[in-house]
N, C-alpha and C positions, 0 to 999 in steps of 0.2 A: 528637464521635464518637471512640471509643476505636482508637489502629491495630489489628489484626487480629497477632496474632502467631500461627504454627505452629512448635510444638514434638513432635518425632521421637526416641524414645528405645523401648526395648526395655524400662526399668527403669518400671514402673505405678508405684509410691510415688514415683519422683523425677517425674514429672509430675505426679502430684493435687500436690505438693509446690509447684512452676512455677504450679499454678491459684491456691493458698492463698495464695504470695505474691507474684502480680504482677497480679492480678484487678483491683486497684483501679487500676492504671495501665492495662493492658493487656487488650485480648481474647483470650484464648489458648485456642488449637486443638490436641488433641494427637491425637499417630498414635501406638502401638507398635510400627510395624513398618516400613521403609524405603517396603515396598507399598502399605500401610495410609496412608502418608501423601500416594502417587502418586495413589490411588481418591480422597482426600480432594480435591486439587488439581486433579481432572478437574471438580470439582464445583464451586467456591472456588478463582476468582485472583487474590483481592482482599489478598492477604497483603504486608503491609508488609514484613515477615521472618520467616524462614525456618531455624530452627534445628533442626539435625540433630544425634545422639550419631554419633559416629564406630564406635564397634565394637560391632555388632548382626550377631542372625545374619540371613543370607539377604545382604538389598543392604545395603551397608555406608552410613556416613553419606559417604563422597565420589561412591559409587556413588547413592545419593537424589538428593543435591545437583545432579548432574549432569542428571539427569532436573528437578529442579527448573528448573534454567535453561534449560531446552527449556520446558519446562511454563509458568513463570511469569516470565518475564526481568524482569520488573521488580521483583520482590521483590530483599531484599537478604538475602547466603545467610551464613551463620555454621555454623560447626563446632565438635561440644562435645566433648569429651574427656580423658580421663585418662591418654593414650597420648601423651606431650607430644613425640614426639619429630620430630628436622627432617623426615624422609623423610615422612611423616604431613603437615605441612605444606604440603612441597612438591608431592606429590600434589591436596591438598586446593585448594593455588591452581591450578594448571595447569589440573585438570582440570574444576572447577566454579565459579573464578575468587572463591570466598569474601571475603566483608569483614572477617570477625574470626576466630579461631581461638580460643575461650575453652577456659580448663584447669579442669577439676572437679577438685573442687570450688569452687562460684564463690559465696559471699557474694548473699546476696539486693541490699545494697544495689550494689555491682560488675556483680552483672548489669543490674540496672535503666539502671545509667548505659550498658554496652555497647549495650543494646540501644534507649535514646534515640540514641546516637549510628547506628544502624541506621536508625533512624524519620528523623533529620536528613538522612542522604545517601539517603533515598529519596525526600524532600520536594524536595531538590536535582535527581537525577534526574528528577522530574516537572515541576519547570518548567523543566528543559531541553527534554523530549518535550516541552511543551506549547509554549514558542517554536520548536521543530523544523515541527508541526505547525500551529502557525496564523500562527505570525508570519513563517516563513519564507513558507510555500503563501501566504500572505494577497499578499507583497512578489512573488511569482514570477507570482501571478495575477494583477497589477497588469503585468507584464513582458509576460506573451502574451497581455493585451489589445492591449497599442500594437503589438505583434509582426505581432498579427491585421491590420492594418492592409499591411502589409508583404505576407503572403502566405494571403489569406482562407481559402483552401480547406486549406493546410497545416496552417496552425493549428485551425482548424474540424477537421480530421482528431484533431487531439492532443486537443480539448475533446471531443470523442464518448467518446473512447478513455479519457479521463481517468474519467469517468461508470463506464464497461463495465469496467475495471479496480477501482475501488473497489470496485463489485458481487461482483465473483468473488472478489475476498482477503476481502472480509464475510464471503464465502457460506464460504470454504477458510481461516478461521481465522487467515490470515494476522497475523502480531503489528504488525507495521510499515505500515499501507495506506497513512500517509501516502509512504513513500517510492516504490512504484509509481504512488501518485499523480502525486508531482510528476514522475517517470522519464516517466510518460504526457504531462503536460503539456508538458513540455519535449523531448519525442522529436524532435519537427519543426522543433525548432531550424536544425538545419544543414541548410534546405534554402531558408534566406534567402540563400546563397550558389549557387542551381542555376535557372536562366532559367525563367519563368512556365510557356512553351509544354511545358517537361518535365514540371512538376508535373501541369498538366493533364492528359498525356497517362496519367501513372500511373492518377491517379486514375480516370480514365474508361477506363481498363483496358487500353488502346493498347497494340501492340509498342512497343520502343524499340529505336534503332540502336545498334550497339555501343557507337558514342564518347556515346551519351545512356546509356545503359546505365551506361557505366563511370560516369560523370560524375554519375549519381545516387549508386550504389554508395555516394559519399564521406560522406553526410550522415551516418549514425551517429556517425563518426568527429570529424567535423565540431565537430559537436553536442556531441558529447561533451568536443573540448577547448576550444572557448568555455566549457561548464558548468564544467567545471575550476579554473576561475578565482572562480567564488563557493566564499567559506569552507564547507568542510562540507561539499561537497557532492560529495564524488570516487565517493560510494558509486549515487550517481544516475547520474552519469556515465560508471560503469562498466556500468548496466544498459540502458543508452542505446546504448554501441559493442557491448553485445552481440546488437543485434539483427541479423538476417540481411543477407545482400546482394539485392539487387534479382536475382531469375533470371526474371522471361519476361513482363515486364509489367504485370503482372496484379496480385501480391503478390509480397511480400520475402520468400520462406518457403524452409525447409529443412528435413530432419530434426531433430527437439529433441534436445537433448542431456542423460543422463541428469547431467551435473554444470554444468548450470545451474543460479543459485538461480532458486525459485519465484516470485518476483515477475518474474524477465527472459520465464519460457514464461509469464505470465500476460499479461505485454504484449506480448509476440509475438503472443499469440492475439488479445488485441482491436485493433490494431492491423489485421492481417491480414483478418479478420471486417470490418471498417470500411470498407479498400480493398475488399473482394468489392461491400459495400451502396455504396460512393461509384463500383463498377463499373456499378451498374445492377437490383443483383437484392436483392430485401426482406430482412429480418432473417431469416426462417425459411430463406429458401432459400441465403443465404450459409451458414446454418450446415447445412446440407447437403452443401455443399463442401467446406467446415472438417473434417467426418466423413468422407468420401470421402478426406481424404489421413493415410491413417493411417501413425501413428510421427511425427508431426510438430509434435501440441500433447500437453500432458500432459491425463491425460483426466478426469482431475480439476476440472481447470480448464473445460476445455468441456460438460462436465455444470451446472457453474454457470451457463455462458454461455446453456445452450440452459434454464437455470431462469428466468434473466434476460429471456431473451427470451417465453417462456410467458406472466408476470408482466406486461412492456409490451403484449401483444398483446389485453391485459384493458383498458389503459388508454384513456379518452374520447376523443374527435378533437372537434374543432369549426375553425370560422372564428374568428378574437378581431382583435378593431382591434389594434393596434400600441400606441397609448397605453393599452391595459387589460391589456399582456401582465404576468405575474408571475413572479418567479422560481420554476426548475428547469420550466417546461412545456419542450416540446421543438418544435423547428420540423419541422415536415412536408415543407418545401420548400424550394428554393434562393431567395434574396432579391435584385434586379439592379434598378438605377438603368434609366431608357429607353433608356439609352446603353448596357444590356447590360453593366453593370461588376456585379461579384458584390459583395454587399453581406454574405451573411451565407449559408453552410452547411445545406442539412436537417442533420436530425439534432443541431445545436449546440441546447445545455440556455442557456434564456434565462437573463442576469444583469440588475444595471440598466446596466450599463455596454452593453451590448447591446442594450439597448431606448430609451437616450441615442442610440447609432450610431445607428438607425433612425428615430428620430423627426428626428435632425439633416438623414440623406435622404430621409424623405419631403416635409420642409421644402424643400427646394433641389434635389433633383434625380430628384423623381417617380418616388418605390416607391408602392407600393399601399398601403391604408389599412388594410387586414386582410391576415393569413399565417393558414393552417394549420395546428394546433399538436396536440400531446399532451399532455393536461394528466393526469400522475401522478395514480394515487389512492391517499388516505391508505391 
């Protein structure tokens, strides 16, 4: 399959010109208008690279470009021009972060070579996204399994939320899902450092005394500078200490803040939403409450929520043995050895590593042979 190239120029003959000779290497897309190639890119973001004329009337080629990188951040952006001068340049980096700045006129076989080395660092860049997102998520979700172990219901908190968060950046375009993902999975980190009897009482929606209070408070923080500490990952860890402080038991919520990123009000909100359902009250009527505190989530994102939730409320229930459970059904119930030890979270989306946990207790310390479940439909 041929890369996709878009080319933006205001001149018709220099682009039929760009089709005649680079057709045989390239797929090429052309816009003549800065606009023209914005409508193009609402449509199409499948573009390897992204090359713009520099002086066109209306949006200029650094003014596209920039819109480009909102639009398509993975394309790799180049600026064409006859206006070779530094100030042109220096705009053109700053503002749209370009990879090449070619001068016209440019040699058919010179651009071809510019524009493979274009096609090379995008191929680069994708398999860094792609160890970001599975190699990293794959080693972190190996991490809050054993975690689970440590503090069931904390982490059964972050796996819900990790679910409910991918959902809503699907649903809102989000470019990045993996990193609110793993921001979700890993939220509840620092609360391996806060005594059992607190955790519970959050979650089951309890007052806390001041010195529990404060003492909760710390886990964002927490959490966030353990994560610190794995490469790469500061930008997770920043949306991690952005979450609110504990104010009244119930949930960790505050007014959103209009200079938050989008990914931090998204896992505020499912987060939030999670504790309301681990309070006591179902999916439809937490988000009742979620609407009742208005200025608090962006509403963008709770529109998805309450899509989300629509969507589950379609979904099948049954009883299912333990040994026939399958990945992503979702548990109905909380899971406890005789001895009343929590084994496993409602609301946690089965893996197999989870349905290992459960067969190894019902083996040795007598859970029940069937749970509950939601079983997704395609």
């Amino acid at each position: 399959m041929k890369n996709k190239i878009l080319f933006v120029d205001d001149d018709i003959n220099l682009l039929d010109g760009f089709k005649r000779s680079l057709r045989d290497t390239f797929e090429i897309v052309t816009a003549e208008s800065g606009e023209a190639g914005v409508e193009i890119m609402k449509k199409e973001k499948l573009f390897t690279v992204i090359v713009s004329d520099y002086k066109m009337p209306g949006m200029d080629g650094v003014q596209f470009l920039t819109r480009a990188r909102e639009s398509s951040p993975r394309s790799v952006r180049m600026l064409l021009t006859g206006y070779a001068d530094i100030n042109t340049a220096i705009e053109a980096v700053n503002k749209s972060n370009i990879f090449r700045l070619i001068i016209k006129p440019c040699p058919t076989e010179d651009l071809t070579a510019i524009l493979n080395d274009g096609v090379e660092w995008h191929r680069l860049m994708m398999v860094e996204k792609e160890l970001l997102e599975k190699t990293l998520s794959g080693s972190i979700k190996v991490l809050t399994d054993v975690l689970t172990l440590v503090s069931p219901r904390a982490f059964s908190h972050a796996s819900r939320s990790r679910r409910v968060v991918k959902m809503i950046a699907r649903d809102m375009g989000v470019e990045n899902t993996w990193l609110v993902e793993i921001a979700a999975m890993l939220s509840q980190i620092g609360c391996v450092t806060i005594p059992d009897v607190i955790i519970e009482k959050v979650f089951a929606g309890k007052p806390l005394s001041d010195e529990e209070k404060e003492m909760y408070d710390t886990y964002p923080k927490v959490g966030a500078d353990i994560i610190r500490n794995i490469p790469r990952m500061d930008r997770v860890a920043e949306l991690i200490e952005l979450l609110p402080p504990h104010i009244d038991g119930t949930a960790g919520i505050q007014p959103a803040s209009a200079n938050l990123p989008i990914e931090a009000k998204i896992l505020q909100l499912a987060l939030d939403h999670d504790l309301l359902v681990m309070s006591g009250l179902d999916s439809a009527a937490a988000l009742v409450e979620i609407n009742k505190r208005e200025g608090f989530y962006d509403q963008k994102a709770v529109k998805a929520l309450e899509k989300l939730i629509s969507v589950e409320n379609k979904y099948a229930i049954k009883q299912e043995f333990i040994k026939n459970l399958t990945d992503n059904m979702i548990l109905m119930e909380d899971v406890y050895t005789r001895d009343n030890v929590l084994v496993v979270s409602r609301g946690e989306v089965v893996t197999q590593s989870m349905k290992l946990r459960l067969m190894n207790f019902q083996a040795n310390s007598g859970i029940a042979d069937y749970v509950k479940v939601i079983i997704p439909q395609e």
